[in-house]
Every structure is written in structure tokens, then in C-alpha cells.
N, C-alpha and C positions, 0 to 999 in steps of 0.2 A: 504494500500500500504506500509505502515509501518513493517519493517520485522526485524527481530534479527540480519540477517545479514549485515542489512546500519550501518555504522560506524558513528557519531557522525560528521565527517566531510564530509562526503557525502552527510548528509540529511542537512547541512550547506549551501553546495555547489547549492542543488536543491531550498534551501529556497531560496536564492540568486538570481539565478536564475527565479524564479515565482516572486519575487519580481520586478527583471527587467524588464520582460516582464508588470506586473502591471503596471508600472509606464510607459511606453512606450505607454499602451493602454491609460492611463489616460491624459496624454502629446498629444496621439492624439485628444482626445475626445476637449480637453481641446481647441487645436488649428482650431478644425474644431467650436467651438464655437465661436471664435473668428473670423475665417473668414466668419459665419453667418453672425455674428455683424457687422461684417464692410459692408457686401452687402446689409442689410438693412438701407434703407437712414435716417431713422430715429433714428438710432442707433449710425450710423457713427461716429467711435472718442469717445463715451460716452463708461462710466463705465453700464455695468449694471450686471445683474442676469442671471442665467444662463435661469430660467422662463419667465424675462423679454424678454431675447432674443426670447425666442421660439415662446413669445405672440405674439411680433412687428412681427418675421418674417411670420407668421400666419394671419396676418393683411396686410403685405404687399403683399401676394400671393395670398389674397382671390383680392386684391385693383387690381394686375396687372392681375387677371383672369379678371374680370370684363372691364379694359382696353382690355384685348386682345381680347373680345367679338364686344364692341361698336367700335374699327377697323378692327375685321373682318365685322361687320354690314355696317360699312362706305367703305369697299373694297367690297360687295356685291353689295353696292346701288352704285357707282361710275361704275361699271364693269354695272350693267344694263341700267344706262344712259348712257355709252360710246355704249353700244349695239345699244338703242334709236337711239342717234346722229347718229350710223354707216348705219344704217335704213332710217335716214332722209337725209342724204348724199346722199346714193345711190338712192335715189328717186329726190334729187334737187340738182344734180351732177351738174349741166349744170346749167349755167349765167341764169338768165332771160331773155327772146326773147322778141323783142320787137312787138308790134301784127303786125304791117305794115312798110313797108319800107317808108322813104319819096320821093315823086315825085320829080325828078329834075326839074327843069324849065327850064336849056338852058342845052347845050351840055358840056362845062365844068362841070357842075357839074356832068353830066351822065358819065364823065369818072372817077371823083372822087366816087362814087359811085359804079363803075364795081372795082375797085381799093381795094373796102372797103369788098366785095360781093365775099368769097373763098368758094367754097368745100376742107374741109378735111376730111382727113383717120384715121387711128387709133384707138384702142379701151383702155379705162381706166376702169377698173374692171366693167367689162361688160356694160356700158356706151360707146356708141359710137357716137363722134361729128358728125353731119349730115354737116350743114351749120352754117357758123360763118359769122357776121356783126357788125363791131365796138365792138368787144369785146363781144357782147350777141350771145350764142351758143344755136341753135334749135338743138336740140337731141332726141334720141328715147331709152330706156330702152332694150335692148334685151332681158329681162327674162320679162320683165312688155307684151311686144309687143305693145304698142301704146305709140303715140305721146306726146313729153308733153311740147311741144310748138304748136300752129299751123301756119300754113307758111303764110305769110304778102298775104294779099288780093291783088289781081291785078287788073290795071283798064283798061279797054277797049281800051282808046286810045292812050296808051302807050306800047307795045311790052315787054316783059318780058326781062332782063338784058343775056344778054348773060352770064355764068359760067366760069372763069379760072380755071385752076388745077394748083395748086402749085407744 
């Protein structure tokens, strides 16, 4: 590239020139090393080498792959027990039933009793309350189709409670 015709201060100028951009590339190189340094925690603050840097940071990315593994393992196994749980949910949506009602014995108690004794409506993610008493909900699964309480046994010589609707 060298020709007869560059003048002496020309080929000055482009030395110059290539010179600056050297030092520019070097200055980069120099500061991306350093900001290495400071991102590995082991390095943080310390003097080292430019090899030391490159081993630690090499050491730290093999250390944070192997993390990012064991918490994706731990977000696969948390996501298939929340699946589980969401499975067992919708299978024991509904309170425990209690197997039998209990018999009143005088007449105040049979109106505490018709009091306690609602039909409700509504469906909760395809769970639908049938009958509720004192807090325990007999219900039936719409996608299961069967019961998964069975309704209090009745006794001959007492008439089954009359239902209000709320």
C-alpha cells in the first residue's frame, strides 16, 4: 500500500491514525475485562489477570448453568405437585358430609334443624353444591357423574325435613 506518491507526512498522519484506533480497540478490550471482573462475584474488587479473569468467569457460568438447571428441576417438580393438589381439589372440592343427620327429639330442635338444612345453587369449577348442613357440603362432580357424599339415612318414624330455598 506503500507508494512513491505518500509524502512523509501522510503516511505520518495514517500511522496516527491506526495507532488510535489501536489503542481505542485495546481500551475496549481492556474495559470489557474489567467489567467481566466485577460480574464475577469472586473477582469482585480484586486485582487479577486477564486468564484469571476468564478462568473464574468460566467457573462461574459453568456454577450458574448448573443452578439454573436444579431451579428449573425445582419449577418442574412444584408445577406437577400444584397439578396433583389441583386434581385432588377438584375431587374433594366439597367439606366432608357428615353420613347422617341427627334426630331431633322435641320440636325446637326440628326447627333448629330445618334452619341448619338449605339447598343451594351454583357451580364452582364444575363442582356443584347439592345440599349444605352446618357447614359440610354433599356435592356431586359433574364431569366424575357420581356422588361423593351419600345422603344421611332416614328413619321410618320421623318424616323427612321439609327443604327451604334461599
Amino acid at each position: 500500500m506503500n507508494t512513491s506518491d505518500d509524502s512523509p507526512v501522510l503516511q505520518a498522519d495514517k500511522r496516527a491514525h491506526h495507532n488510535a484506533l489501536e489503542r481505542k480497540r485495546r481500551d475496549h478490550i481492556k474495559d470489557s475485562f474489567h467489567s467481566l471482573r466485577d460480574s464475577v462475584p469472586a473477582l469482585q474488587g480484586e486485582k487479577a489477570s486477564r486468564a484469571q479473569i476468564l478462568d473464574k468467569a468460566t467457573e462461574y457460568i459453568q456454577y450458574m448453568r448448573r443452578k439454573n438447571t436444579t431451579h428449573q428441576q425445582d419449577i418442574d417438580d412444584l408445577k406437577k405437585q400444584n397439578a396433583l393438589l389441583e386434581q385432588q381439589g377438584e375431587r374433594d372440592s366439597c367439606s366432608p358430609a357428615p353420613t347422617h343427620l341427627p334426630i331431633p327429639t322435641n320440636s325446637s330442635n326440628m326447627s333448629a334443624l330445618e334452619d341448619d338444612l338449605v339447598i343451594r345453587s351454583g357451580t364452582f369449577g364444575g363442582i356443584r353444591p347439592v345440599r349444605e348442613w352446618r357447614g359440610a357440603t354433599i356435592c356431586y362432580n359433574l364431569s366424575l357423574l357420581s356422588w361423593s357424599a351419600t345422603p344421611p339415612p332416614q328413619t321410618p318414624s320421623i318424616p323427612p325435613l321439609p327443604l327451604r330455598r334461599r
